[in-house]
C-alpha positions in Angstrom: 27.7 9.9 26.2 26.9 6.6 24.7 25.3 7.4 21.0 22.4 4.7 21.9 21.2 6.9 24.7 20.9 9.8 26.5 20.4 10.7 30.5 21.3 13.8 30.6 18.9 14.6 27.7 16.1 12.2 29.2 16.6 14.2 32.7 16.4 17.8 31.2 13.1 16.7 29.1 11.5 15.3 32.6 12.3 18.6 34.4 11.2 20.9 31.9 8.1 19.0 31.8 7.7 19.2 35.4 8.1 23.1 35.6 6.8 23.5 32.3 3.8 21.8 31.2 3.7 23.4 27.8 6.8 22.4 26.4 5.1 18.9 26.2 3.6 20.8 22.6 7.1 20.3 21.3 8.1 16.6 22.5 4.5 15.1 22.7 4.5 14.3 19.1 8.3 12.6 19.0 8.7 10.8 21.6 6.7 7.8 23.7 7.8 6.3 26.8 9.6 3.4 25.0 12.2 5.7 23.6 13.7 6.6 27.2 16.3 4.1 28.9 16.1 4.3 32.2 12.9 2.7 33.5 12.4 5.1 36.1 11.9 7.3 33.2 10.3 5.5 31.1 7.8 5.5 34.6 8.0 9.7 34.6 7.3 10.6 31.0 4.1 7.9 30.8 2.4 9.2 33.8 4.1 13.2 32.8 2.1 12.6 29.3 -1.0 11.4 30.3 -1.7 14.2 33.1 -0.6 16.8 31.0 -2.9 15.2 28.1 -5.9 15.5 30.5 -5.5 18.9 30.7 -4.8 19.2 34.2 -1.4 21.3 35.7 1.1 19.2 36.7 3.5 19.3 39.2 5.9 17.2 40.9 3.5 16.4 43.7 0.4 15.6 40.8 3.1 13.3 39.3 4.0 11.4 42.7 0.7 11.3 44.2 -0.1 9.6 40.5 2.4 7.1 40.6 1.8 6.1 44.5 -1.8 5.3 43.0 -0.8 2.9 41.3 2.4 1.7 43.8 5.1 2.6 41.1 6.6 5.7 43.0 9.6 3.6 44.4 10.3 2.0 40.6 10.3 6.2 39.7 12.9 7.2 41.8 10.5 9.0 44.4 9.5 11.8 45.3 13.3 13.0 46.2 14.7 11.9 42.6 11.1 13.8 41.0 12.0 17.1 43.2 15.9 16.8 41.9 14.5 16.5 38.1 12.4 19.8 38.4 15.1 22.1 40.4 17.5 21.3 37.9 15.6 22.1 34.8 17.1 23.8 32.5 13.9 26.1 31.9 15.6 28.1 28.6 17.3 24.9 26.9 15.6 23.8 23.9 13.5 21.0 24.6 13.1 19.9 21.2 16.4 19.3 20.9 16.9 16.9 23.5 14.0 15.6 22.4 15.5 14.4 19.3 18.5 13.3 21.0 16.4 10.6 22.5 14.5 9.9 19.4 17.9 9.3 17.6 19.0 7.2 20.2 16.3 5.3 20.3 15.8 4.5 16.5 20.1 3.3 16.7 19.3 0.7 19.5 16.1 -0.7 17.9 17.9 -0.7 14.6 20.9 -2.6 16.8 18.2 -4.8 18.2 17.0 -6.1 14.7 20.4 -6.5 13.8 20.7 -8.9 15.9 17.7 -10.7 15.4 18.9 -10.8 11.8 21.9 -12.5 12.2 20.0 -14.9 14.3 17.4 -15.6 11.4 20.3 -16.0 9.1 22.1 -18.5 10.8 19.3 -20.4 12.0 16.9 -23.0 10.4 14.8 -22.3 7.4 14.6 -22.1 3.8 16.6 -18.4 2.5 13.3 -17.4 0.6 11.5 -17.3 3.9 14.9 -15.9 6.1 14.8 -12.8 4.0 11.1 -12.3 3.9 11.6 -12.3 7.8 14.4 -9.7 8.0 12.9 -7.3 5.5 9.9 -7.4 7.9 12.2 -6.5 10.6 13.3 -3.5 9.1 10.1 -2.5 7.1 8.7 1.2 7.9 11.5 1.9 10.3 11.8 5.8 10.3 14.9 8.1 11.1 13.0 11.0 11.3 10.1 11.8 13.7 7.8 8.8 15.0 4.8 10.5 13.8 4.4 13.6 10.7 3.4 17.0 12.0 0.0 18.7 11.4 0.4 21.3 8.7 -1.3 24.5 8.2 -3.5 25.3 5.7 -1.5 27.9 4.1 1.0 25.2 3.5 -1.4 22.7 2.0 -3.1 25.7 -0.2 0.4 26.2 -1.6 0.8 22.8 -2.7 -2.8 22.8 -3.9 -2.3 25.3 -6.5 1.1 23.8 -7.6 -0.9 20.4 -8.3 -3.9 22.6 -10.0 -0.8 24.2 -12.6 1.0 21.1 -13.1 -2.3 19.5 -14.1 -3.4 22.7 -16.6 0.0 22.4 -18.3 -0.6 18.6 -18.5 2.3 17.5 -16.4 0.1 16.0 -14.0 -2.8 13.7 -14.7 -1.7 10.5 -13.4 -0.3 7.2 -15.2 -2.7 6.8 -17.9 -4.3 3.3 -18.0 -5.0 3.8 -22.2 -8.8 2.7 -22.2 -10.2 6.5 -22.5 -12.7 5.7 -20.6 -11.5 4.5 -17.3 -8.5 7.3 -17.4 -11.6 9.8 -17.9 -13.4 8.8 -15.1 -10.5 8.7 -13.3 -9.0 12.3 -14.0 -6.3 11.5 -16.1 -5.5 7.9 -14.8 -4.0 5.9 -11.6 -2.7 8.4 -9.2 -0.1 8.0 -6.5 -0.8 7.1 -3.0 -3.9 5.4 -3.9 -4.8 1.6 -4.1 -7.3 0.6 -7.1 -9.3 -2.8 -6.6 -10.2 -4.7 -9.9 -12.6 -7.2 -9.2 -14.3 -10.0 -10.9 -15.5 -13.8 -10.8 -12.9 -16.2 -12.1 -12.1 -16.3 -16.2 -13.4 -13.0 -16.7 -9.8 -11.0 -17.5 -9.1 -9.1 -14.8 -5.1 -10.7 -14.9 -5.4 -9.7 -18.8 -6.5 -6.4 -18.6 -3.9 -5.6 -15.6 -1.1 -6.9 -17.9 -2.2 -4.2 -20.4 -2.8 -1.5 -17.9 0.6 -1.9 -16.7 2.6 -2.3 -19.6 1.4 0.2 -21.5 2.6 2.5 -18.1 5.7 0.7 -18.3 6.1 1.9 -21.8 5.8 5.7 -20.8 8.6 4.9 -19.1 7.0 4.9 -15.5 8.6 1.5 -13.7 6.1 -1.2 -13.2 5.7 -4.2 -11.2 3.5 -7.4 -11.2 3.1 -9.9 -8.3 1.2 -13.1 -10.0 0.5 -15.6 -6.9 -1.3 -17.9 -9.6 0.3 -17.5 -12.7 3.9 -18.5 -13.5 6.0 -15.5 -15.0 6.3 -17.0 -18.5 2.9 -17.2 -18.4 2.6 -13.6 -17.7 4.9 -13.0 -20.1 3.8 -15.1 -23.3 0.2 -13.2 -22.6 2.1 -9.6 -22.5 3.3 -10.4 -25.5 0.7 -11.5 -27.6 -0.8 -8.7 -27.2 1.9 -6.6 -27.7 2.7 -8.4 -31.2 -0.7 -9.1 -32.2 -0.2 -12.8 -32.6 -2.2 -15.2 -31.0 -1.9 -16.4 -27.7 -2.7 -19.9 -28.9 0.1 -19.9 -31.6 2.7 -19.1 -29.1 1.5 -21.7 -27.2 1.7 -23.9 -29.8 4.9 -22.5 -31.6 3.0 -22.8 -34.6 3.8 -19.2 -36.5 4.1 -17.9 -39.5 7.3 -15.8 -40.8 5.0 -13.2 -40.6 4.2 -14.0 -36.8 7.9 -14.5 -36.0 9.0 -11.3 -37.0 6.6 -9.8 -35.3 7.2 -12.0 -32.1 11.3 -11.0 -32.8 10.3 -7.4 -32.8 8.2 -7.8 -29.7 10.9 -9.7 -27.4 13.1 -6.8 -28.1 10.6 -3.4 -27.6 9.2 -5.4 -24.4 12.6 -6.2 -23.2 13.5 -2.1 -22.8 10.6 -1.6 -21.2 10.4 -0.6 -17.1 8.4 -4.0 -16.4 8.9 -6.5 -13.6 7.1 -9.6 -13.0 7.3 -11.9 -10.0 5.6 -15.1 -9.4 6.3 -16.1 -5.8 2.9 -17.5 -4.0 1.4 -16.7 -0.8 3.0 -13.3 -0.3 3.0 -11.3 2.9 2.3 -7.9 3.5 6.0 -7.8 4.3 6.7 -9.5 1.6 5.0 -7.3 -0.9 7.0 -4.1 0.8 10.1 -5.9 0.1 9.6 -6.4 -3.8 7.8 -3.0 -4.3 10.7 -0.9 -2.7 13.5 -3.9 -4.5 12.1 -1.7 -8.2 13.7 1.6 -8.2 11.0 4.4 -8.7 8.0 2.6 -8.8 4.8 3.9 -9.8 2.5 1.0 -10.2 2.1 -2.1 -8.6 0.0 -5.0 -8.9 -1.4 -7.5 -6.5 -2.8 -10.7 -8.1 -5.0 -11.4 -6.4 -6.3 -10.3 -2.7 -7.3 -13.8 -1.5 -4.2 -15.8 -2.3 -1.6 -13.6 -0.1 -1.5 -14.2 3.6 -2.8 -12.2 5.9 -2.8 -11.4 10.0 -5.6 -12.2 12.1 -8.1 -14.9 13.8 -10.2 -15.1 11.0 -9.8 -14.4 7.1 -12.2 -11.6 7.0 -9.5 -10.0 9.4 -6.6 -10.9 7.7 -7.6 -10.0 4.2 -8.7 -6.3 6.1 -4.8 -6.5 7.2 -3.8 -7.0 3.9 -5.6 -4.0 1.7 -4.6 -1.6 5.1 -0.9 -2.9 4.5 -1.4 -2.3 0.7 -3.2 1.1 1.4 -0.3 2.3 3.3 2.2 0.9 1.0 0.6 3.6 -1.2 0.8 6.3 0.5 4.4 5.6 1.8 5.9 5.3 -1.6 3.8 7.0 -3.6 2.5 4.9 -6.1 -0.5 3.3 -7.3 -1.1 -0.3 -5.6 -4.0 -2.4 -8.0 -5.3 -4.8 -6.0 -7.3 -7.5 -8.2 -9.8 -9.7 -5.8 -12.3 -12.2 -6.2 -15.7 -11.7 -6.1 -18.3 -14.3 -4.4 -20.4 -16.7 -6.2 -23.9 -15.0 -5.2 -23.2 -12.9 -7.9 -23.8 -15.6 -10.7 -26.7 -16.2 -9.3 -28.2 -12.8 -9.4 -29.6 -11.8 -12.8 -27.5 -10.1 -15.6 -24.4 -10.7 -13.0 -24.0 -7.4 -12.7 -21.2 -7.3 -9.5 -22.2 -5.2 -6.2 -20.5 -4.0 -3.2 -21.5 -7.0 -1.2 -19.9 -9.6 -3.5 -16.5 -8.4 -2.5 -14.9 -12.1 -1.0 -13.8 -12.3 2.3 -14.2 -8.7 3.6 -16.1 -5.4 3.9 -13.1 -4.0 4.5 -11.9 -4.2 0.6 -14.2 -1.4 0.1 -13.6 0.5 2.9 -9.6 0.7 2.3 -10.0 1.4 -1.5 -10.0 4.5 -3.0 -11.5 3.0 -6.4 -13.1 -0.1 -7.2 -13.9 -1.1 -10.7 -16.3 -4.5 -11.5 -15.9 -6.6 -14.4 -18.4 -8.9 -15.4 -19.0 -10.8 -19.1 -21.4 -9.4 -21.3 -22.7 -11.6 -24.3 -25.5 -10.9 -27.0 -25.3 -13.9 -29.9 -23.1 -16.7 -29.9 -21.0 -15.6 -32.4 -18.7 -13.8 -30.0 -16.5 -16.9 -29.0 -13.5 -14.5 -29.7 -14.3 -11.0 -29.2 -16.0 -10.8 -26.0 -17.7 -7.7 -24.2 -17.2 -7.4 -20.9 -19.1 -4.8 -18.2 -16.7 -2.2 -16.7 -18.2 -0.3 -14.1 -16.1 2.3 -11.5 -18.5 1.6 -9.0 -16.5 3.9 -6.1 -14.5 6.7 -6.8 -13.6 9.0 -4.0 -12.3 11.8 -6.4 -13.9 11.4 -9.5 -16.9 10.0 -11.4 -18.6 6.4 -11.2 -20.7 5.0 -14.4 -20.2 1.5 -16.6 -18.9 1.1 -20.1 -18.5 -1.6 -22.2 -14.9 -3.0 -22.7 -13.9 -5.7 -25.7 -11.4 -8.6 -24.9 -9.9 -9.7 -28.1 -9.0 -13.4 -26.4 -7.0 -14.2 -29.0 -4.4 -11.8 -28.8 -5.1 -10.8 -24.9 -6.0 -7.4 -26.3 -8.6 -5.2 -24.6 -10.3 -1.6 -26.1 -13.5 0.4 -25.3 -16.1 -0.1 -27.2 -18.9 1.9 -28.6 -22.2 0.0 -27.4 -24.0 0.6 -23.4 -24.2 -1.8 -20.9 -28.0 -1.5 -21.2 -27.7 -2.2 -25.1 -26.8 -6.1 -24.0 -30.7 -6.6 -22.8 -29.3 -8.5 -19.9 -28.3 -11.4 -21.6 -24.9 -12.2 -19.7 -24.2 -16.0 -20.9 -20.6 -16.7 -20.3 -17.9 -17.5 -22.6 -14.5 -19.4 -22.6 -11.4 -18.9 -20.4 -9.2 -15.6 -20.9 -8.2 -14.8 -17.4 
């Protein structure tokens, strides 16, 4: 027997089937008709499936009468290859297991199949950049295990429940803490694996900034951390992360012009940010494929970041589908690794229009679909009172969804100097909706 299939096991499954109907409870949820070799049974287990699914009983004259229907009874072996396949089943064998002798079969010829494709795209034409990105998609979300997870019972989840409800007593479970009190309140202790976080806001308002500062004061619990900028170089990224971290202007270190003071400080900074779990990539126009590729490169990821929504390619005829394909690919990217996925977007410019700018649910760009894939969506908008705030400015934060905690607005302060933000006392109603923008901090 061949390791890349089966017969024997494809025959005994197709048998049982026929004499047994049940037994399709214990193969229906591993295998599909595209993991048997034969086409003939490939044929069988299709039409077998679908009867049995209808709730009918099934027999091998119900099978051949359904595939003479259709004039696909020959291309099955007929109805003398059907009646062999039932009087030779093996009614007390375990079905499950040949089951997953066809499952692992099929999983080593479509990973041989992609091998091959590999080689191809690595030996044919194309920049490497772009021959890798096409091979990790190859491989992405292949699975040696079943093709689908099983239901579990509610005692099972219950028992997990209560291990999450301890953990979080003791405090060894609250999520990766964002440390602005009031976002990580409103979020139960902070981002949370498995769920994708959409920070949105017109152009120049910080949401890059703040992002920076979310994730590298994770990074510094020592929970790895990754940022994909498709607009900002990484030295960018970097000179903002750490002037901040320093407390030196981002200006100066622009400029170079520092003090001894601000060199040391710089000095120090280099070398605390440098032992830090943080990783920052720059490449534009990134694939969903892509994005899988660098999140699973970072060894135990918990956070990744996504800026922004609009500049990374999508699938689809339109770009309201393929920005929909690309927050279910980071959705599900998630879940699969079990980490937080921020997602920063753009929001459209009827909001600046609207008084107070206060964002809503339909200023999301490009897609409805952004808030139906997210789990949380915060809004940032600028707030400003007197013109004496050219430096630190006040900016609306407002959880506007939250599908397992509480929504409400706050007031954040951007020190733009030093790319620093904080919580501050005052109310967003406190501002009198005077929202009059300021300069560039993004």
């Amino acid at each position: 027997m061949s390791r890349t299939q089966s017969i024997e096991a494809e025959q005994s499954i197709l048998g049982r089937l026929l004499v047994d109907n049940a037994a399709f409870d214990r193969v229906g949820d591993l295998l599909t008709e595209a993991d048997f070799t034969k086409p003939a049974h490939k044929l069988l287990y299709g039409t077998l499936a679908r009867l049995i699914n209808s709730g009918k009983g099934v027999d091998v004259v119900e099978v051949f009468e359904a595939l003479k229907s259709r004039s696909i009874e020959s291309e099955a072996g007929g109805l003398a290859y059907i009646n062999e396949l039932a009087q030779s089943a093996y009614v007390t064998g375990n079905v499950r297991r040949h089951a997953e002798i066809v499952r692992e079969a099929s999983i080593l010829r479509d990973t041989l199949a992609k091998i091959e494709q590999a080689q191809e795209i690595a030996i044919g034409s194309g920049a490497l950049a772009e021959k890798l990105d096409k091979v990790a998609a190859l491989f992405s979300g292949m699975d040696a295990g079943n093709s689908s997870r099983k239901p579990k019972p509610m005692s099972d989840v219950m028992v997990r429940v209560i291990d999450s409800i301890n953990e979080a007593a003791e405090g060894k479970k609250v999520g990766w803490r964002t440390g602005i009190y009031g976002i990580d309140s409103r979020l139960n202790g902070g981002l949370k694996p498995g769920k994708l976080y959409v920070l949105a806001a017109r152009p120049a308002v910080g949401k890059t900034s703040l992002t920076i500062q979310i994730e590298k004061r994770i990074a510094q619990d020592g929970h790895p951390a990754l940022m994909l900028s498709q607009e900002m170089e990484d030295e960018e990224l970097g000179a903002r992360s750490l002037s901040g971290h320093a407390r030196v202007s981002f200006g100066n270190i622009q400029t170079g012009k520092l003090n001894d003071e601000e060199w040391t400080r710089i000095a120090d900074g280099v070398d605390e940010l440098a032992q830090i779990p943080f990783w920052i990539d720059d490449e534009p126009a990134l694939s969903i494929h892509a994005i899988n590729s660098k999140a699973r490169y970072v060894k135990g990821l918990a956070v990744l970041a996504v800026d922004y929504i609009q500049l990374c390619e999508g699938d689809g005829d339109n770009r309201t589908q393929q920005v929909g394909s690309i927050t279910r690919g980071l959705k599900k990217l998630a879940k699969q690794l079990g980490i937080a996925v921020i997602a920063l977007s753009q929001l459209n410019r009827e909001v600046d229009k609207r008084p107070g700018r206060r964002p809503q649910m339909s200023d999301l760009r490009d897609s409805g679909e952004i808030e139906q894939d997210a789990d949380v969506i915060v809004f940032l908008w600028p707030l400003c009172d007197s013109e004496d705030e050219a430096e630190l400015r006040h900016i609306g934060c407002e959880i506007a969804k939250n599908r397992q905690g509480k929504k409400g607005a706050m007031v954040l302060t951007l020190d733009g100097a030093k790319q620093l933000w904080a919580e501050s006392a005052r109310t967003i109603d406190s501002f009198g909706g005077n929202t009059k923008s300021r300069s560039s901090f993004e």
